[in-house]
BAKOL-324515 format. One record per residue (C-alpha): residue in one letter; x, y, z. Coordinates in Angstrom, 1 decimal, padded with zeros to 4 digits. Example, Ala and Ser with C-alpha at 12.3 -4.5 7.8 and 13.67 -1.06 7.14 Angstrom:
<atoms>
<residuo A c1 012.3 c2 -004.5 c3 007.8>
<residuo S c1 013.7 c2 -001.1 c3 007.1>
</atoms>
This chain:
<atoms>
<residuo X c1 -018.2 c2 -008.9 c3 001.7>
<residuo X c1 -019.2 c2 -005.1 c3 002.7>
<residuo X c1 -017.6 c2 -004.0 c3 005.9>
<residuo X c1 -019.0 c2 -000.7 c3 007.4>
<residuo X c1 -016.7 c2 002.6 c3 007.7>
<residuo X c1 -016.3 c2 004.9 c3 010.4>
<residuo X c1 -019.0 c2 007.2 c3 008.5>
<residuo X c1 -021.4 c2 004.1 c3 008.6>
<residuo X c1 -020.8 c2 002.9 c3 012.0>
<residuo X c1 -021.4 c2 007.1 c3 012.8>
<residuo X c1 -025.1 c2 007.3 c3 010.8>
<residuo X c1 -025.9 c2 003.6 c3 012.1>
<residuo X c1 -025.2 c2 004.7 c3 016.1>
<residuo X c1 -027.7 c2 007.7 c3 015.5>
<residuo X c1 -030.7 c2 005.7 c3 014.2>
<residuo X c1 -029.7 c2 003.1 c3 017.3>
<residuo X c1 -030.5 c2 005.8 c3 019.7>
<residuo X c1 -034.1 c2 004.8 c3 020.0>
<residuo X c1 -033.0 c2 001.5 c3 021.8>
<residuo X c1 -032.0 c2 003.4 c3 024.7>
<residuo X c1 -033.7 c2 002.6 c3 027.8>
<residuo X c1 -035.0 c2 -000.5 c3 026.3>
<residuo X c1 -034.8 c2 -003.9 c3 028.2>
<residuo X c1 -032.6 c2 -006.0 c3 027.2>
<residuo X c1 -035.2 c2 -009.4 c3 027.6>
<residuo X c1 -033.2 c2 -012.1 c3 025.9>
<residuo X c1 -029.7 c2 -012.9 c3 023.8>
<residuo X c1 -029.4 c2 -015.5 c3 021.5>
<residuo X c1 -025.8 c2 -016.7 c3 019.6>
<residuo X c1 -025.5 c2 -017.5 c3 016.1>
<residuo X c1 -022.1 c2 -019.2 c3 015.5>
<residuo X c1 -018.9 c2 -017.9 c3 017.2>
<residuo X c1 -019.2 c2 -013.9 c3 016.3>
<residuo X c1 -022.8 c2 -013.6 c3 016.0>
<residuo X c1 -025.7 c2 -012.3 c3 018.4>
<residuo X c1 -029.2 c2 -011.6 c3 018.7>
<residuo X c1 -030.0 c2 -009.0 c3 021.4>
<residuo X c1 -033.8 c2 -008.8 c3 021.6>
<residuo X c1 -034.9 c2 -005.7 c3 023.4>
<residuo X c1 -038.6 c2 -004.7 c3 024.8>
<residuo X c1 -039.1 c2 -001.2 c3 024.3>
<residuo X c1 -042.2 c2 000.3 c3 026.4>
<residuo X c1 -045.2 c2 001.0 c3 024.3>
<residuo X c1 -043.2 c2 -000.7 c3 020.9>
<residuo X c1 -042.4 c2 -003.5 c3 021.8>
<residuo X c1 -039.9 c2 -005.6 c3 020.8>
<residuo X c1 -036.6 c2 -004.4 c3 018.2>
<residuo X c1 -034.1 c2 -007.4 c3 017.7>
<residuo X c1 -030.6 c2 -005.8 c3 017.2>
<residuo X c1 -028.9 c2 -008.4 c3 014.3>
<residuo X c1 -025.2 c2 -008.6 c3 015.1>
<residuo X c1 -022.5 c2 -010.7 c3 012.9>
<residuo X c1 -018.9 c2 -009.3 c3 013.6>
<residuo X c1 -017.4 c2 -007.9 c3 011.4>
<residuo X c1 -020.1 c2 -008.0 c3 008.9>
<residuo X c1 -023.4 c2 -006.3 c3 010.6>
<residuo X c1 -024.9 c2 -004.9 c3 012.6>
<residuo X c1 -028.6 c2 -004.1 c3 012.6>
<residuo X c1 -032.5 c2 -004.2 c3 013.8>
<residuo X c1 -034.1 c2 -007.4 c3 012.7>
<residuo X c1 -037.4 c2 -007.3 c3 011.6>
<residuo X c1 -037.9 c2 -011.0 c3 012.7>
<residuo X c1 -035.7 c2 -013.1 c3 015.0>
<residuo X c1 -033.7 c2 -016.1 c3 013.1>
<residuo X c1 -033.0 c2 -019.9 c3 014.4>
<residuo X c1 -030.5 c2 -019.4 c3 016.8>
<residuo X c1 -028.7 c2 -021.3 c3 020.2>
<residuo X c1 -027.0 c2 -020.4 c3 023.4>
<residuo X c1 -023.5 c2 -021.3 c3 023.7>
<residuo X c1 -020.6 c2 -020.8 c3 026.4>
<residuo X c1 -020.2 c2 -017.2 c3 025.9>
<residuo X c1 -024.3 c2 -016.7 c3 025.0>
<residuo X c1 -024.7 c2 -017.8 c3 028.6>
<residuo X c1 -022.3 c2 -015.9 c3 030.3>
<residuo X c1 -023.8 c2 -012.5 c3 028.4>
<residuo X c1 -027.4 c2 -014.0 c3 029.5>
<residuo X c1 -026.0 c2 -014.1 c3 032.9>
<residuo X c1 -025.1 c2 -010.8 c3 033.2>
<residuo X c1 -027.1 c2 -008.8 c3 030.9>
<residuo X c1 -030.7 c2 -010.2 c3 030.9>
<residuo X c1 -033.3 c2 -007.8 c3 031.9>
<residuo X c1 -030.4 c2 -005.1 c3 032.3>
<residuo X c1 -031.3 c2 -001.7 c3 030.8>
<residuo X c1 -029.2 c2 -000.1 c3 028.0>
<residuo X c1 -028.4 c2 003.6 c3 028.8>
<residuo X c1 -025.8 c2 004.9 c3 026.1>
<residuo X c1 -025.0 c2 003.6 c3 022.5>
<residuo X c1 -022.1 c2 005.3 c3 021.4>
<residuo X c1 -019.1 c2 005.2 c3 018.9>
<residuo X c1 -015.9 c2 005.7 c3 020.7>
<residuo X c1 -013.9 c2 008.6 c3 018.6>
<residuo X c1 -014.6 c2 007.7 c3 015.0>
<residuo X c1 -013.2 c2 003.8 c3 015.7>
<residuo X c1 -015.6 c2 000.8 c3 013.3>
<residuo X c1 -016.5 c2 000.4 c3 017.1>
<residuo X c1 -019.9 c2 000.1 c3 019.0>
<residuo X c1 -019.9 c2 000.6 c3 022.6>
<residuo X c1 -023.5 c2 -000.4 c3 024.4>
<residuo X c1 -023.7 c2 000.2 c3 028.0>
<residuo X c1 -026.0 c2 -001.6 c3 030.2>
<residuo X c1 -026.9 c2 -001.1 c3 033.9>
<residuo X c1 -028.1 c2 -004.5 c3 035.9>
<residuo X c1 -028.5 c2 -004.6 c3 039.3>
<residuo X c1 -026.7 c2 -002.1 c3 040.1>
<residuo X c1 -023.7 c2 -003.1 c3 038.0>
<residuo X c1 -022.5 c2 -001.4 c3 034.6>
<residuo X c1 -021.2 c2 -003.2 c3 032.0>
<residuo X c1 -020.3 c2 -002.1 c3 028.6>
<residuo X c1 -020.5 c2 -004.3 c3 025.6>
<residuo X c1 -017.8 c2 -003.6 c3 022.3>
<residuo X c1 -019.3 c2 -004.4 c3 018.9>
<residuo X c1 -015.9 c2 -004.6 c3 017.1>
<residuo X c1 -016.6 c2 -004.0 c3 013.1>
<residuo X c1 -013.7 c2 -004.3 c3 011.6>
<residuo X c1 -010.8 c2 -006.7 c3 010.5>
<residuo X c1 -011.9 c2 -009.8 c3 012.2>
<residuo X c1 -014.3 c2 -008.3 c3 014.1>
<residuo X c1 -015.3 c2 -009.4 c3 017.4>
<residuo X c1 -017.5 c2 -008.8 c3 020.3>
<residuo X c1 -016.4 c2 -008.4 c3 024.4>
<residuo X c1 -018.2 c2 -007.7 c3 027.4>
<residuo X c1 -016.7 c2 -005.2 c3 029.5>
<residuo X c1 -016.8 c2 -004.0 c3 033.8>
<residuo X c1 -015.1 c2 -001.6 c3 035.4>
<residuo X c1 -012.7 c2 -002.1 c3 032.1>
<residuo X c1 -011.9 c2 -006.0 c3 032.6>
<residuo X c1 -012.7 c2 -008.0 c3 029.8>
<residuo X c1 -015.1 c2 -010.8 c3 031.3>
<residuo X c1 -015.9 c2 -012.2 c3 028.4>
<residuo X c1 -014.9 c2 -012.3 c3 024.5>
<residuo X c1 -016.4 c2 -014.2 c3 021.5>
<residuo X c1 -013.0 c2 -015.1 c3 020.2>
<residuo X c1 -009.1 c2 -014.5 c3 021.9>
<residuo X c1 -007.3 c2 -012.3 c3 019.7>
<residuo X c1 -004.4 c2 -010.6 c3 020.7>
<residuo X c1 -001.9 c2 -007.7 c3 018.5>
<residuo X c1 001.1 c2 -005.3 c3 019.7>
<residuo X c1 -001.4 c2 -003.1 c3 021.3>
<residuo X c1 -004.1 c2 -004.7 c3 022.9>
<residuo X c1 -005.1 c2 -008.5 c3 024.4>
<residuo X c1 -008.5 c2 -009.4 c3 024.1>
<residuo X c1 -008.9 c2 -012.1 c3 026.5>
<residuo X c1 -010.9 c2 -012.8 c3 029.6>
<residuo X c1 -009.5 c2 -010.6 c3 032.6>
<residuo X c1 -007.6 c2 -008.5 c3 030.5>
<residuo X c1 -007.9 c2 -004.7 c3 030.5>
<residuo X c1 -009.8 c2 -003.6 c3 027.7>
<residuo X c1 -008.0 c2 -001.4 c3 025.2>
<residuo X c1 -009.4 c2 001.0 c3 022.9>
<residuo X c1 -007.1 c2 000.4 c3 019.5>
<residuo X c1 -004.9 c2 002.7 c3 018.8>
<residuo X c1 -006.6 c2 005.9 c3 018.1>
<residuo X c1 -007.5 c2 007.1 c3 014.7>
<residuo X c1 -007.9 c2 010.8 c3 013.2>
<residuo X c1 -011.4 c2 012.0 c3 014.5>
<residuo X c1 -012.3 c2 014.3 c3 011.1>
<residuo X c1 -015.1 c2 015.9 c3 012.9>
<residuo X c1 -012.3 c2 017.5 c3 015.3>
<residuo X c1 -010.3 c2 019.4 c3 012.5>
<residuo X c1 -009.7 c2 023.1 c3 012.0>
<residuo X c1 -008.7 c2 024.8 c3 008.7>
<residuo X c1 -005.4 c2 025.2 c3 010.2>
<residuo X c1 -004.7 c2 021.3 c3 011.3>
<residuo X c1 -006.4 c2 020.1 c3 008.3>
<residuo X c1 -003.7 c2 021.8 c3 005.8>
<residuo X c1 -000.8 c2 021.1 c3 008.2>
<residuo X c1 -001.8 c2 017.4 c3 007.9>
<residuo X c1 -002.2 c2 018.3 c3 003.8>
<residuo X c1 001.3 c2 019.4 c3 004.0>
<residuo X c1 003.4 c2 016.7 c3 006.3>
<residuo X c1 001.4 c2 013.5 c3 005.1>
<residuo X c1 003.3 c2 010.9 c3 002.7>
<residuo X c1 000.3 c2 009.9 c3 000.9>
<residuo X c1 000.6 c2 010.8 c3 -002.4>
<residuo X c1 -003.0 c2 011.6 c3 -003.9>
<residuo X c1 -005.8 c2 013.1 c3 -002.4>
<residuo X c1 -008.3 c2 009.9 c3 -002.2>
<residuo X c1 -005.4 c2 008.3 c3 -000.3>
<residuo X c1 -005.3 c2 010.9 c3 002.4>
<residuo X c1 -008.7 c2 011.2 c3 003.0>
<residuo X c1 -009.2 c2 007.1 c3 003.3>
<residuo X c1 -006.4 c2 006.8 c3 005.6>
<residuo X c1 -005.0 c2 010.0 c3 007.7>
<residuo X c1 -009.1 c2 011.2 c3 007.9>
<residuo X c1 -010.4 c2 007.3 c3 008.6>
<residuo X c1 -012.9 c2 007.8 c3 005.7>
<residuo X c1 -012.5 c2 004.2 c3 004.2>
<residuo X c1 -012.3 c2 003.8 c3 000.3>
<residuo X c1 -015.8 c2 004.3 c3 -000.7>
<residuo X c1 -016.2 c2 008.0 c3 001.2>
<residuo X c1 -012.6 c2 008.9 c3 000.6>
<residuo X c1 -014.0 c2 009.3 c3 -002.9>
<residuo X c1 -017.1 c2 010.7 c3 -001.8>
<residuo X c1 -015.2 c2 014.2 c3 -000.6>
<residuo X c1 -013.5 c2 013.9 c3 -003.7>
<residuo X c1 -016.6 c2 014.5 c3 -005.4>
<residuo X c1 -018.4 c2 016.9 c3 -002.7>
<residuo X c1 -014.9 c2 019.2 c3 -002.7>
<residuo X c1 -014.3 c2 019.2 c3 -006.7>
<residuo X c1 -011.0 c2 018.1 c3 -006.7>
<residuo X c1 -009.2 c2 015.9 c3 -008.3>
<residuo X c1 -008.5 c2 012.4 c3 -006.2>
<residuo X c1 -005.0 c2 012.2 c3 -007.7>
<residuo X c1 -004.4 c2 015.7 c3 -006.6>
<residuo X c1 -001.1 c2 015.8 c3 -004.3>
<residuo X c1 -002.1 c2 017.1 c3 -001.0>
<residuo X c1 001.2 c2 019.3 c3 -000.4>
<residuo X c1 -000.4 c2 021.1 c3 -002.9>
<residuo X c1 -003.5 c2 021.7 c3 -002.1>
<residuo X c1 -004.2 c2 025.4 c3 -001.0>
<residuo X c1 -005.8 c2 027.1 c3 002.2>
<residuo X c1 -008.7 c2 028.1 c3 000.0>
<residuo X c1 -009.1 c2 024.5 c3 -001.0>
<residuo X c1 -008.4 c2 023.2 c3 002.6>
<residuo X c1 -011.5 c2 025.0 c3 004.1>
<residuo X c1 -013.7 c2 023.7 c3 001.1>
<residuo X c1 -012.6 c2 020.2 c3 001.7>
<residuo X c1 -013.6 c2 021.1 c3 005.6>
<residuo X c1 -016.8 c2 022.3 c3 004.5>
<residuo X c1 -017.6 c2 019.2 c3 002.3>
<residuo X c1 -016.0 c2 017.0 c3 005.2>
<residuo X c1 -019.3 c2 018.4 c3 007.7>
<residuo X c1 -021.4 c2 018.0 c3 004.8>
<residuo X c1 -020.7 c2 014.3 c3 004.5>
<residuo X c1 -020.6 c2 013.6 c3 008.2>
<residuo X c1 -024.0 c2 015.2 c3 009.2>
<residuo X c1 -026.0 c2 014.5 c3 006.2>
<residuo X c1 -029.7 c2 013.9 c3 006.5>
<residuo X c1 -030.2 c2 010.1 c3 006.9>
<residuo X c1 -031.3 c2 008.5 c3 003.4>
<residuo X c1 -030.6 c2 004.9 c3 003.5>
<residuo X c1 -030.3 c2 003.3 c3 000.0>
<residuo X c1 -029.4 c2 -000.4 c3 -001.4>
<residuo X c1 -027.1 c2 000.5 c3 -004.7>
<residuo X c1 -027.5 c2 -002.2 c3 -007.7>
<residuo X c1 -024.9 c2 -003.5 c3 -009.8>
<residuo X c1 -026.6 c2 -005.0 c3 -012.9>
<residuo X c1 -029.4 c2 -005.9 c3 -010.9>
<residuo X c1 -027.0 c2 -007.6 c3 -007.8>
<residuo X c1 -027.1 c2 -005.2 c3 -004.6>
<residuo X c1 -023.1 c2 -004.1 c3 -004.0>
<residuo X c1 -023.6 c2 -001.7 c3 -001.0>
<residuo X c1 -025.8 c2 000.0 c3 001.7>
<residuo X c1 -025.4 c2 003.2 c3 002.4>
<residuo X c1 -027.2 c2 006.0 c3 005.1>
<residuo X c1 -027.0 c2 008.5 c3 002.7>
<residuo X c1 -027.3 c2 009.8 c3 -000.7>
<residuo X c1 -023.6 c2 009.6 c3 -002.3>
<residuo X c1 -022.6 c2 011.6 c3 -005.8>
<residuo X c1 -020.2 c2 008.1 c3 -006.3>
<residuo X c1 -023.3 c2 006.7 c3 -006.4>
<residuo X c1 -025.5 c2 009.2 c3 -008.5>
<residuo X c1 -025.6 c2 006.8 c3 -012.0>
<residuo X c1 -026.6 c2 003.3 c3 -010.2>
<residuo X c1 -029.7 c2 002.1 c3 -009.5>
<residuo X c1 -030.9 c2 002.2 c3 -006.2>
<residuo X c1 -033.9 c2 001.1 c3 -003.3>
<residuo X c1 -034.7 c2 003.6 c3 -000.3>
<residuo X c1 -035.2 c2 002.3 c3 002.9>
<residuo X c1 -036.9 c2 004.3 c3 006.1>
<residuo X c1 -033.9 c2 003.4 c3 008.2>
<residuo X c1 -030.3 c2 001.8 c3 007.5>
<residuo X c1 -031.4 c2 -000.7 c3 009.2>
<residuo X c1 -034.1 c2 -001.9 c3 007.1>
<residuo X c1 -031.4 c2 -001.2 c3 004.2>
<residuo X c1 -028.9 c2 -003.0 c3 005.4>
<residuo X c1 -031.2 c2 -005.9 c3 006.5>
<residuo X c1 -032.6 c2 -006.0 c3 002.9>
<residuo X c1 -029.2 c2 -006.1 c3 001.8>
<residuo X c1 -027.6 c2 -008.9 c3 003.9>
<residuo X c1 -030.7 c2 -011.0 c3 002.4>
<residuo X c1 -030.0 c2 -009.8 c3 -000.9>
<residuo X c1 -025.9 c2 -011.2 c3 -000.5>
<residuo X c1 -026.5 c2 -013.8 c3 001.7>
<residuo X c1 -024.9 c2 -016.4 c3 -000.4>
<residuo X c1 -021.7 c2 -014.4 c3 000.2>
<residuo X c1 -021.9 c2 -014.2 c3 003.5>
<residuo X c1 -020.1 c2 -016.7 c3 005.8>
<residuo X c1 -022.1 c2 -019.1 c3 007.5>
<residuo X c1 -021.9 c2 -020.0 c3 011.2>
<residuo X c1 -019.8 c2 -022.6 c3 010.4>
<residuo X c1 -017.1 c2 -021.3 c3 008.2>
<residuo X c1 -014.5 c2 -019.5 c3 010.1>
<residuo X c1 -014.9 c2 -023.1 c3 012.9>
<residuo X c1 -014.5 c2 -025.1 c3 009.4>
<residuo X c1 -011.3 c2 -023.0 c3 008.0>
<residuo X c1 -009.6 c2 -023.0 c3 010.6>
<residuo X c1 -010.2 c2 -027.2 c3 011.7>
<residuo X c1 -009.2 c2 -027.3 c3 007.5>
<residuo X c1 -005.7 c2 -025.5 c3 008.9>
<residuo X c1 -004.8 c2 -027.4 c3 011.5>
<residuo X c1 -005.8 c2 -030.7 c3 009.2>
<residuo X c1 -003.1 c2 -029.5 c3 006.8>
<residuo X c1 -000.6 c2 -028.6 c3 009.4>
<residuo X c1 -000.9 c2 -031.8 c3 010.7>
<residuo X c1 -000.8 c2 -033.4 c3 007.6>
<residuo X c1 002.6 c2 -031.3 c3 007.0>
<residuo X c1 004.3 c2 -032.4 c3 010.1>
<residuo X c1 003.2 c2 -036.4 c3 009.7>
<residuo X c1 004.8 c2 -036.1 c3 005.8>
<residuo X c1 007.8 c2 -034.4 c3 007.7>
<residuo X c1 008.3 c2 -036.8 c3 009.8>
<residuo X c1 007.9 c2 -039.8 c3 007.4>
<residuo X c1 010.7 c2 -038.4 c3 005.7>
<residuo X c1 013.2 c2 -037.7 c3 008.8>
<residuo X c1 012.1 c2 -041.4 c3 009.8>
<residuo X c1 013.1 c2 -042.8 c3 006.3>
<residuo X c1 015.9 c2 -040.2 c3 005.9>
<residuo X c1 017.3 c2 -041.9 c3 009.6>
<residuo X c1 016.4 c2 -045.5 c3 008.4>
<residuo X c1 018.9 c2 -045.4 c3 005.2>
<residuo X c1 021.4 c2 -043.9 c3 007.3>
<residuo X c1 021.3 c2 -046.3 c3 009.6>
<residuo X c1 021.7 c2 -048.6 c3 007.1>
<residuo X c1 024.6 c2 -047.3 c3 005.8>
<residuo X c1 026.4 c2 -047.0 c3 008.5>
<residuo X c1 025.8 c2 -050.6 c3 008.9>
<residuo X c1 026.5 c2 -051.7 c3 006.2>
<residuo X c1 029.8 c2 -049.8 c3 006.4>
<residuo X c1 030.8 c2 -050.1 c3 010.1>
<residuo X c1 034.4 c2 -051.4 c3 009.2>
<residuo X c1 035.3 c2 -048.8 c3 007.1>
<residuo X c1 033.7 c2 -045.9 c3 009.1>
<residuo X c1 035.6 c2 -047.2 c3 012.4>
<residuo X c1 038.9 c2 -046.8 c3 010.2>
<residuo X c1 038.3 c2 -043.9 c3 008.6>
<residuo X c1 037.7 c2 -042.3 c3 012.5>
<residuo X c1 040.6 c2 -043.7 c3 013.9>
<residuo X c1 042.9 c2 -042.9 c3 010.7>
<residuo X c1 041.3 c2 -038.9 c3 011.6>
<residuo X c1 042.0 c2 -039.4 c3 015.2>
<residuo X c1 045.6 c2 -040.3 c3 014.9>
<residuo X c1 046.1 c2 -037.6 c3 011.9>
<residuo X c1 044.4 c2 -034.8 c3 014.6>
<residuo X c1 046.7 c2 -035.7 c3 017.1>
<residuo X c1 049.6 c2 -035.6 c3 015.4>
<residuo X c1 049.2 c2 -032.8 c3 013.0>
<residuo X c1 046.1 c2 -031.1 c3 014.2>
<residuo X c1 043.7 c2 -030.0 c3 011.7>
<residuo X c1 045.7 c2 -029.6 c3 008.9>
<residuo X c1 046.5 c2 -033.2 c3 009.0>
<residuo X c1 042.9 c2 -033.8 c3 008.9>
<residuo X c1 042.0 c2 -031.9 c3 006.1>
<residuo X c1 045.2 c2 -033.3 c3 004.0>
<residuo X c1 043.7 c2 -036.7 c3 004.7>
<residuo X c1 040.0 c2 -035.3 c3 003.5>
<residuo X c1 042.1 c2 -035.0 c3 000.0>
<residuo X c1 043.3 c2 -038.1 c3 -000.1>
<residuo X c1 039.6 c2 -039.6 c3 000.4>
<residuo X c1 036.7 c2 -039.4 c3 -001.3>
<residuo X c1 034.7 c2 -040.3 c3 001.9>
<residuo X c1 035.0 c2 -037.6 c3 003.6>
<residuo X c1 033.3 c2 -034.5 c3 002.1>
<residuo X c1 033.6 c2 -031.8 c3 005.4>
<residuo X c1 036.0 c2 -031.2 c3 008.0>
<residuo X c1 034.4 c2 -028.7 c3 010.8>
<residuo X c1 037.1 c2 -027.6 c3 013.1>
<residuo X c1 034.7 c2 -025.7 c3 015.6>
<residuo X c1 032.4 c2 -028.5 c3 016.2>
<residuo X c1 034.6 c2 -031.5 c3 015.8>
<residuo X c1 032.2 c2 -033.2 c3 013.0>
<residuo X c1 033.3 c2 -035.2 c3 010.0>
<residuo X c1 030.3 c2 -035.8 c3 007.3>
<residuo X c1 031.4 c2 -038.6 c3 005.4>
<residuo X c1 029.5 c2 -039.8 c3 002.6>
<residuo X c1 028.6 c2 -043.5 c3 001.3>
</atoms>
């Protein structure tokens, strides 16, 4: 399932410019991680901003069946009617940050796109509310928490000539398509893209790549992050694979559907895969189908121990005489040659199979 890149989540923050100052009139919830925010935008009327962490994240051209749950209300409680005054992308994170003002009160809500994805709603930097707890080495996302930015990636729009070929130099990444997915946050698909736009070879090392080379892999960096918007659906033997904001040269040979806005690409996409999209449901229905099978696990676990105990309590039973002897014959040994004794007396029977001096135990066996 597509997950957007930094260089997505950068073209789709653009087009959502034209929701600011829109009213925020009503949110709806579709399963754990997904929202509708429907805005009313004077003299347009209404745009219904589609999220589905990590998935999407788009305007709707029609509102679907949806409910209000626990953390639907709370957002409804706070946000409803509030005004949204920025839309941004913090650095070059897979991050959305909308900020709302109601009643006098500022609240910023985090559209998480990546990994699991998730979504938190945010004032004066205390987490009030999150669609699902999630916590790593870094950050806590859990209701009065701080929130945490993760930990910052490279911002490629921040580079000079002289700190992109000192990174070309010190990095461990061994080909050029490697570097620019991970130390320039570029993702996979526009990793190769620069490839292409720079006319170099992806399996180039970068400690070899020269100055003159450096600056043309700048120049084809800004060309690839302030592209004119062309938003296309790309078709795989007639099956959409991807939805893109711009025109790509990886793409050049596939078939392809412009849109007038990612938006409407990325809607018509999502329709297009929606069989391979998770449902509401899923990610509740895994992870019930986990703890079924943990449980499962510990009842066979503990069928065994209780059988395993059973025939040993059997045995010793069934051989309490010769147990009580075989202690007391080890007690007197002990005592009057100490350990040695004991383990001399281990030789001469086959019952007892370990003699642990440190702990005092005898496993005999029957």
């Amino acid at each position: 399932m597509k997950q957007f890149s930094a260089v997505e989540i950068l073209y789709l923050a653009s087009e959502l410019q034209k929701l600011i100052k829109a009213r925020l009139s009503q949110i709806y919830q579709q399963g754990r991680k997904g929202l509708i925010l429907q805005f009313y935008m004077t003299g347009k009327g209404r745009a219904m901003l589609k999220v589905r962490v990590p998935y999407a994240c788009y305007v709707a051209s029609e509102k679907e069946q949806s409910a209000a749950a626990g953390f639907c209300s709370l957002l409804r409680k706070k946000l409803n009617n509030s005004t949204l005054k920025a839309l941004s992308q913090p650095g070059f994170e897979r991050i959305l940050q909308l900020d709302f003002s109601s009643k006098n009160s500022l609240f910023s809500l985090f559209l998480e796109l990546f990994s699991k994805g998730n979504i938190i709603l945010v004032h004066e930097g205390k987490i009030l509310a999150v669609a699902e707890k999630q916590a790593w080495s870094t950050r806590e996302m859990a209701a009065g928490r701080p929130y945490k930015l993760p930990p910052a990636v490279a911002d490629p729009r921040a580079f000079s000539d002289e700190q992109l070929l000192q990174m070309l130099k010190s990095t461990n990444k061994t080909d050029l398509v490697r570097f620019f997915a991970l130390e320039l946050s570029l993702g996979g698909l526009y990793a190769e893209e620069l490839c292409l736009l720079s006319g170099l070879n992806k399996k180039t090392a970068p400690a070899t790549v020269t100055s003159a080379s450096a600056q043309k892999i700048l120049q084809s960096l800004k060309k690839l992050l302030n592209s004119k918007p062309f938003p296309l659906v790309i078709y795989e033997n007639k099956a959409a694979i991807d939805a893109v904001p711009i025109s790509l040269k990886y793409y050049e040979n596939y078939e392809k559907k412009s849109f007038d806005s990612y938006s409407e690409a990325l809607e018509d996409f999502f329709s297009a895969t929606a069989a391979e999209m998770p449902s509401r449901y899923d990610s509740e229905i895994s992870r019930l189908k986990a703890v079924i099978q943990h449980q499962e696990e510990a009842i066979a676990a503990s069928k065994n121990l209780i059988e395993k105990n059973r025939r040993s309590g059997e045995l010793i039973y069934e051989n309490y005489q010769e147990i009580k002897q075989l202690l007391e014959a080890v007690n007197a040994a002990r005592k009057q040659g100490g350990w040695e004794a004991v383990k001399q007396l281990q030789k001469d029977n086959r019952r007892i199979k370990f003699v642990d001096e440190k702990t005092g135990k005898i496993t005999m066996d029957f």
